[in-house]
DRENMAR-315067 format. One record per residue (C-alpha): residue in three letters; x, y, z. Coordinates in steps of 0.5 Angstrom, whole numbers, plus 500, padded with zeros to 3 digits. Example, Ala and Ser with C-alpha at 12.3 -4.5 7.8 and 13.67 -1.06 7.14 Angstrom:
residues 2
ALA525491516/SER527498514/
end
This chain:
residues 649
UNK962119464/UNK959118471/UNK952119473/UNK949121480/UNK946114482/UNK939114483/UNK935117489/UNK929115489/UNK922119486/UNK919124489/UNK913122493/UNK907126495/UNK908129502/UNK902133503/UNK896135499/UNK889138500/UNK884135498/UNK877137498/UNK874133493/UNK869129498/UNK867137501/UNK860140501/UNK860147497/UNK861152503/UNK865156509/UNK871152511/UNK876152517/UNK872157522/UNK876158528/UNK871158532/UNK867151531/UNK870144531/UNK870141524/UNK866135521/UNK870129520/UNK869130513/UNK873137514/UNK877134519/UNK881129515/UNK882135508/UNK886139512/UNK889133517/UNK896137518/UNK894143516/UNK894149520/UNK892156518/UNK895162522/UNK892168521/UNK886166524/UNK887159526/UNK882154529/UNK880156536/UNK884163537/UNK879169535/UNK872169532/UNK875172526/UNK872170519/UNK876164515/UNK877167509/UNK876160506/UNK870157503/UNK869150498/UNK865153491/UNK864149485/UNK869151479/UNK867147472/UNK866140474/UNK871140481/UNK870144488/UNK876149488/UNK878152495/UNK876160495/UNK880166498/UNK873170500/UNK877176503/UNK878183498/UNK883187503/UNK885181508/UNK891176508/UNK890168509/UNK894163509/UNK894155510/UNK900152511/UNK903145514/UNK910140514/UNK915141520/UNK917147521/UNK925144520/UNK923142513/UNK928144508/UNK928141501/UNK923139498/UNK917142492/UNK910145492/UNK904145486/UNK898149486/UNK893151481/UNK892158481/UNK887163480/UNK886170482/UNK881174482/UNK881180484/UNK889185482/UNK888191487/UNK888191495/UNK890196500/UNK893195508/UNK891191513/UNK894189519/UNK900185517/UNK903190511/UNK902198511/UNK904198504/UNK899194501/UNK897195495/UNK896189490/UNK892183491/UNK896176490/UNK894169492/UNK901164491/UNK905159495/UNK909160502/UNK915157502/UNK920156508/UNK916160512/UNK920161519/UNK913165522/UNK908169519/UNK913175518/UNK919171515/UNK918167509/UNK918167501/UNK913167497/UNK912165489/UNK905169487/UNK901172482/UNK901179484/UNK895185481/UNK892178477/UNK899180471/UNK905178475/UNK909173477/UNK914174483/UNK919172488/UNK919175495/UNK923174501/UNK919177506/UNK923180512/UNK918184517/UNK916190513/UNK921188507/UNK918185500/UNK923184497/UNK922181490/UNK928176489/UNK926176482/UNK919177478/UNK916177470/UNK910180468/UNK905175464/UNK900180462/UNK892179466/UNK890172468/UNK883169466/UNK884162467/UNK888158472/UNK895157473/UNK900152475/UNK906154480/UNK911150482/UNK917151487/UNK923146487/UNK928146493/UNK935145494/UNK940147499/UNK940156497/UNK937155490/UNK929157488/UNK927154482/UNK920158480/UNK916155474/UNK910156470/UNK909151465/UNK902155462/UNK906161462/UNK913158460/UNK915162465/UNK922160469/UNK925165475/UNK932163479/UNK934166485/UNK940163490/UNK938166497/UNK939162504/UNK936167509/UNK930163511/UNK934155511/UNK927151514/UNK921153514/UNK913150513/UNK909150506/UNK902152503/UNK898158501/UNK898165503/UNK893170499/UNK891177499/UNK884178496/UNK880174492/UNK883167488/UNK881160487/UNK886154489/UNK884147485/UNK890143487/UNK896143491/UNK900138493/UNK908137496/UNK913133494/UNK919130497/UNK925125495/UNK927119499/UNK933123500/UNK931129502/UNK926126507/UNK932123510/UNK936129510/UNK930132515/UNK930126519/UNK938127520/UNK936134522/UNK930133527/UNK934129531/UNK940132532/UNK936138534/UNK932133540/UNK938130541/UNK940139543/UNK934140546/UNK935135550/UNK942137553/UNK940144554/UNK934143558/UNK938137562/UNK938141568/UNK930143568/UNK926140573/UNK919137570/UNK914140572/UNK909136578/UNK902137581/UNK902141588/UNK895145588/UNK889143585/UNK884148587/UNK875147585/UNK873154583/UNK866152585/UNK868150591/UNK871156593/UNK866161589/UNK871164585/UNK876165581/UNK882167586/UNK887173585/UNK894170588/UNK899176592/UNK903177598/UNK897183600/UNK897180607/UNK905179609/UNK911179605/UNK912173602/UNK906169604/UNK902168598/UNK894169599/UNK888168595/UNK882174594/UNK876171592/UNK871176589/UNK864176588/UNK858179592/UNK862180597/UNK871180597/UNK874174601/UNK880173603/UNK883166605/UNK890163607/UNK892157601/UNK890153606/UNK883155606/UNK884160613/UNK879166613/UNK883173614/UNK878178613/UNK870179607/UNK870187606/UNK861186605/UNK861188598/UNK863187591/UNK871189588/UNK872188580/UNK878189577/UNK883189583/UNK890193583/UNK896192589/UNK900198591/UNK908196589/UNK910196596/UNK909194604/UNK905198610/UNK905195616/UNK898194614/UNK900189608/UNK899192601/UNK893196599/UNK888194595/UNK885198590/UNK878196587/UNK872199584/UNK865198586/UNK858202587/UNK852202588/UNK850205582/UNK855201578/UNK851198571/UNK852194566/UNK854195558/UNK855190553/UNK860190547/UNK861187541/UNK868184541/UNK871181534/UNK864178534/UNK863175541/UNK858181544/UNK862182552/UNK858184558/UNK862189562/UNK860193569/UNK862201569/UNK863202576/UNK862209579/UNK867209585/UNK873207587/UNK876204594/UNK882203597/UNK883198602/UNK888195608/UNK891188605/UNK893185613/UNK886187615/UNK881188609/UNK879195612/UNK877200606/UNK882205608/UNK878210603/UNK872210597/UNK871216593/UNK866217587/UNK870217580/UNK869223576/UNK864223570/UNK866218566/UNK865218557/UNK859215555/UNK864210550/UNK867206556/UNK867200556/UNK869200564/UNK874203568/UNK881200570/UNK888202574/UNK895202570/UNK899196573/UNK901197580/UNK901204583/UNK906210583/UNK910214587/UNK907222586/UNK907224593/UNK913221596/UNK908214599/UNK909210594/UNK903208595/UNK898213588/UNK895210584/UNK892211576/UNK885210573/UNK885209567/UNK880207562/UNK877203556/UNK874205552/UNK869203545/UNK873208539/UNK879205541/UNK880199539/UNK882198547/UNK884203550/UNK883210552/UNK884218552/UNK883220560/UNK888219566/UNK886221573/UNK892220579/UNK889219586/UNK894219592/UNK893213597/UNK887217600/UNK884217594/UNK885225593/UNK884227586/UNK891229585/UNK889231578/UNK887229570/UNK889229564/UNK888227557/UNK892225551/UNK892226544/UNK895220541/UNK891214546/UNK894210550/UNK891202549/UNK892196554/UNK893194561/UNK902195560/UNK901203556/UNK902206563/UNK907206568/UNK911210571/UNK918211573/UNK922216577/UNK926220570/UNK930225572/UNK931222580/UNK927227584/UNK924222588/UNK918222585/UNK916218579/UNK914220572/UNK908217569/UNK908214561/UNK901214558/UNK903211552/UNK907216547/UNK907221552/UNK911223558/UNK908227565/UNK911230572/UNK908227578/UNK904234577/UNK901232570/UNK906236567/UNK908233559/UNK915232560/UNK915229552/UNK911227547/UNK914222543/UNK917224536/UNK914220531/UNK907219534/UNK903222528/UNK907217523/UNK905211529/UNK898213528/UNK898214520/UNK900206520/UNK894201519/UNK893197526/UNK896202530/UNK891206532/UNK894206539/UNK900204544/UNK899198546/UNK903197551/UNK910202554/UNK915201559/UNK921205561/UNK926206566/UNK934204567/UNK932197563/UNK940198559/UNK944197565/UNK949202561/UNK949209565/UNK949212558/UNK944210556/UNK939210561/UNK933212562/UNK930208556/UNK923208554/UNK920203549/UNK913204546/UNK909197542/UNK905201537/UNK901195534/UNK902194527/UNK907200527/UNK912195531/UNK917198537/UNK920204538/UNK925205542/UNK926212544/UNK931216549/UNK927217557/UNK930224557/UNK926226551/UNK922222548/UNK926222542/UNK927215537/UNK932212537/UNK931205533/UNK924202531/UNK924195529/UNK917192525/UNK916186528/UNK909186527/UNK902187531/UNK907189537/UNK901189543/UNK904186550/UNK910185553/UNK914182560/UNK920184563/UNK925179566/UNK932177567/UNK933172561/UNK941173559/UNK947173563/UNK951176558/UNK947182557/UNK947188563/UNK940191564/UNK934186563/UNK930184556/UNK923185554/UNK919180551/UNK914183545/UNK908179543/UNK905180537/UNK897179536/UNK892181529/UNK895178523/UNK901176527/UNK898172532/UNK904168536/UNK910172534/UNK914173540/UNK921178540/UNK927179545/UNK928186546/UNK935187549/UNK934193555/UNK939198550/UNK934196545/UNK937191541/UNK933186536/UNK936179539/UNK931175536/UNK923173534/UNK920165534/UNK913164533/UNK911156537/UNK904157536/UNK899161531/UNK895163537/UNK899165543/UNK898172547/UNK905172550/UNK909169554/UNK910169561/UNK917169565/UNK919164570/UNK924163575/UNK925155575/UNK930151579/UNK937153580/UNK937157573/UNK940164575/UNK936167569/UNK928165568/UNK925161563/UNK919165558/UNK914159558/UNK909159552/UNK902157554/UNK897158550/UNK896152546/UNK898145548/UNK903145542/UNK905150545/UNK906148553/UNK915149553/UNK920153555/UNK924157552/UNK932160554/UNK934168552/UNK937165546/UNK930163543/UNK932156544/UNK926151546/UNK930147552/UNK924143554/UNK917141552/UNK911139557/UNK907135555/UNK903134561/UNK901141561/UNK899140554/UNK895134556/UNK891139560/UNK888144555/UNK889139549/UNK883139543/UNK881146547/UNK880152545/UNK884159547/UNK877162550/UNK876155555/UNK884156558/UNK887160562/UNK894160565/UNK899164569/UNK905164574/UNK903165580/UNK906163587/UNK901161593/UNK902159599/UNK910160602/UNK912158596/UNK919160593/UNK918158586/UNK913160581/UNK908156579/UNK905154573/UNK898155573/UNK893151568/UNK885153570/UNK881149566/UNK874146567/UNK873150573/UNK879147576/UNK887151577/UNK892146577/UNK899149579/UNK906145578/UNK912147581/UNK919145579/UNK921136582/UNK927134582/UNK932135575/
end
């Protein structure tokens, strides 16, 4: 009879052990561990509230249980999770001892249809939305799920009756088969699946529960299979971005020293990128730290006219004498903000103020007002502009829009019924190609009369979801590249996800739920596709969950490289005829990546800047400064900008 030949024990890969951990909260996002907490969860990582993201609440806290300390699920109708190993691990097992507490829950941010409260292993989990899950659901079954989005689907599942003491599970990995066990329970479910190949492991719950043990196994072999694996996949990265130059330092900038932190535009010239410098007063000075021009009072929140005069761009700003200051409590931290009572529009070249207008009285709910992102054209300048506002019984965003022409004219207002949200809900573009552009305000379409054109067709089913209580973000206009089917519109609706809707009508043509769907950029990412892409980045529940949008509306893929992430940022970078999309937010997280979601070239130099801080210390953009004809990379950080340019490939 012939025998396998041996290959090794499994050994323990990863394990949380808390056993040395006073009783209390754990993992707070916003504070920096204890050693002792620190070394329990080295390699651990938590990505629904992950350290140095939010101020949000952990979710997790050490209790006594009997004679040990376990690890406690503290939420009734929020999701955790905890999870560790290289995301390109493929086989291995994973034990925990489980106790649920609690059988019903209801929806939250990352699932609509929740109803059953869970604690379980995560397994093979490619991001947040993407995973299977082995669990004890409503306290009296157990079930397999291949989670895809908003699928759940239950690969397999037994009920055991209600829960009172703790329980082991165990999955065991191998290639596309799913073992599933529960030895108290004599419980055994099998499933072969190969949508998800790779992927990290851990907890993930819903509800309250109880962890006392989990711990990873792998085999020698097995480890050795990754390793093969991991550098195949170095040696193909470093391939694809063998042409991407490395980034180096060409602007170093001492916020104090300039008494600001500056805007970068081409205000003043085209092509010549100036900086504007806001304070008491708003300077503008050349790169070179030439002065231009000071209008003699403060300017917030500046906006630039989409196209040149032969004065420069107009800058639009708000200002007043009356301006006063309102304090907001956001996710915990409370924000000052300054409600401004007047509007102003004012020369690029020369720092004339053109026009200043009082805005109309504003909601006593807001937060402040702002304009939409760039100007429009309604009265054949190209140079209108939208004020917009940013409200607290939003959640961010507004109900109100107030069109002004160039001079500052009221040209007139309008308000929505399903709100718009942040700075991208509202843009505009010429529909019907008159000449004049159409305004989107999230879900609905105006004239550059105020006329509604549409609304969008399943606005009432997009505010019924939960954590879609606005569009947070639109975009529209010939972004296909096909005659047919453009003009097409795209609406982020939070947690409801995308739609991609027909411009003419405002009617859906394809939703994709991708998660918390709340901003997005437009660049040129492919050259096999016509048109352009958009790139939709995910926030509450789905923090880092970055999606590729083909401009006909087509899903073309999602990665998640990192748990904190607000975006990304398109880059033109040495000779590459399509951009690069820059992730940026964490240190781990400091790369590029092509139109494919491939990673192509990691930095760790940036990284360097920003590593061990939090989302909140570090700002970061693309910019270009001075005549520069590349973008730059900027890093702002201890109240210096550090700006890197492409060197030589």
């Amino acid at each position: 009879m012939m025998t396998r030949p041996a290959t090794g024990k499994a050994a323990v890969v990863a394990t949380l052990d808390i056993a040395g951990l006073p009783e209390g909260p754990v993992l707070d996002p916003m504070a920096h561990p204890g050693a002792a907490e620190a070394a329990a969860f080295a390699g651990w990582e938590t990505p629904i509230a992950p350290w140095g993201g939010f101020r949000l609440a952990s979710g997790f806290q050490i209790v006594r249980d009997g004679e040990a300390c376990v690890l406690e699920f503290t939420l009734p109708a929020d999701e955790r999770s905890i999870v560790t190993l290289p995301a390109d691990s493929r086989d291995y097992a994973v034990e925990a001892r489980v106790l649920p507490r609690q059988e019903a829950a209801g929806p939250h941010n990352d699932r609509a249809d929740c109803e059953r409260a869970y604690v379980g292993i995560v397994f093979r989990q490619e991001s947040s939305r993407r995973f299977y899950l082995f669990c004890v659901e409503g306290g009296d079954t157990l079930v397999l799920y291949r989670r895809s989005d908003a699928e759940w689907y239950p690969l397999a599942r037994q009920q055991v009756g209600p829960l009172t003491t703790y329980v082991t599970l165990r999955v065991d990995l191998d290639g596309d088969g799913i073992s599933c066990s529960c030895p108290e329970l004599q419980v055994a479910l099998q499933a072969t699946d190969g949508t998800f190949r790779t992927g990290r492991a851990g907890l993930r719950g819903v509800g309250a529960a109880r962890v006392a043990a989990l711990r990873i196994l792998q085999t020698p072999a097995q480890q050795a299979r990754d390793a093969r694996r991991r550098a195949t996949a170095a040696s193909a990265e470093a391939a694809l971005g063998a042409d991407i130059p490395e980034p180096v330092l060409v602007h170093r900038m001492d916020l104090a020293a300039l008494g600001a932190t500056p805007l970068f535009s081409d205000y003043a010239r085209p092509g010549r990128y100036d900086l504007l410098l806001p304070g008491k007063t708003l300077r503008a000075v050349t790169a070179a730290g030439d002065f231009l021009w000071e209008v003699p009072f403060p300017v917030r929140r500046l906006e630039f006219s989409r196209e040149h005069t032969p004065q420069g761009r107009l800058i639009y700003g708000f200002t007043g004498e009356r301006s006063r200051r309102s304090s907001t409590v956001i996710h915990g931290d409370t924000v000052d903000w300054i409600i401004d009572d007047e509007v102003v529009a004012i020369e690029g070249a020369t720092g004339r103020v053109l026009a200043r207008a009082t805005l109309p009285e504003l909601d006593p709910v807001l937060r402040f007002p702002d304009f939409s992102s760039g100007s429009l054209n309604l009265t054949g300048t190209g140079q209108d502009i939208l004020v917009r506002e940013w409200r607290r019984d939003t959640g961010g965003g507004g109900y109100n829009l107030w069109a002004y022409d160039r001079d500052l004219n009221l040209l007139w207002h309008r308000r929505v019924d399903t709100p718009y949200g942040h700075h991208f809900s509202i843009t505009g573009y010429d529909v019907d190609g008159d000449g004049r552009d159409e305004v989107l305000a999230g879900g609905r379409l105006y004239d550059a009369e105020g006329r509604i054109l549409w609304t969008h067709d399943r606005a009432d089913e997009m505010a019924r979801i939960h954590g879609a209580q606005h569009y947070d973000a639109a975009a529209i206009g010939a972004l296909s590249g096909e005659e047919d089917l453009d003009p097409v519109g795209f609406l982020f609706g939070g947690s409801a996800g995308v739609y991609v809707v027909d411009g003419l009508s405002g009617a859906t043509r394809a939703v994709h739920r991708i998660g918390h769907a709340q901003g997005r950029v437009i660049g040129r990412f492919r050259d096999d596709l016509p048109g352009v892409q958009l790139l939709a980045a995910c926030r509450w529940g789905n923090m880092g969950i970055l999606t590729l949008l083909s401009g006909q509306g087509e899903r073309l893929w999602s990665i998640q490289p990192d748990y904190i992430g607000q975006g990304a940022a398109p880059v033109t970078w040495g000779k590459r005829a399509t951009q690069l999309i820059w992730t940026n937010t964490t240190a781990q997280a400091q790369a590029f990546y092509d139109g494919y979601g491939r990673r192509v070239k990691t930095l760790p130099a940036l990284g360097a800047l920003i590593a061990g801080r939090m989302r909140r210390d570090v700002s970061a953009s693309v910019e270009r400064i001075g005549d520069s004809a590349q973008d730059l990379l900027t890093i702002t950080v201890d109240g210096v900008l550090h700006a890197f340019g492409p060197g030589v490939a």
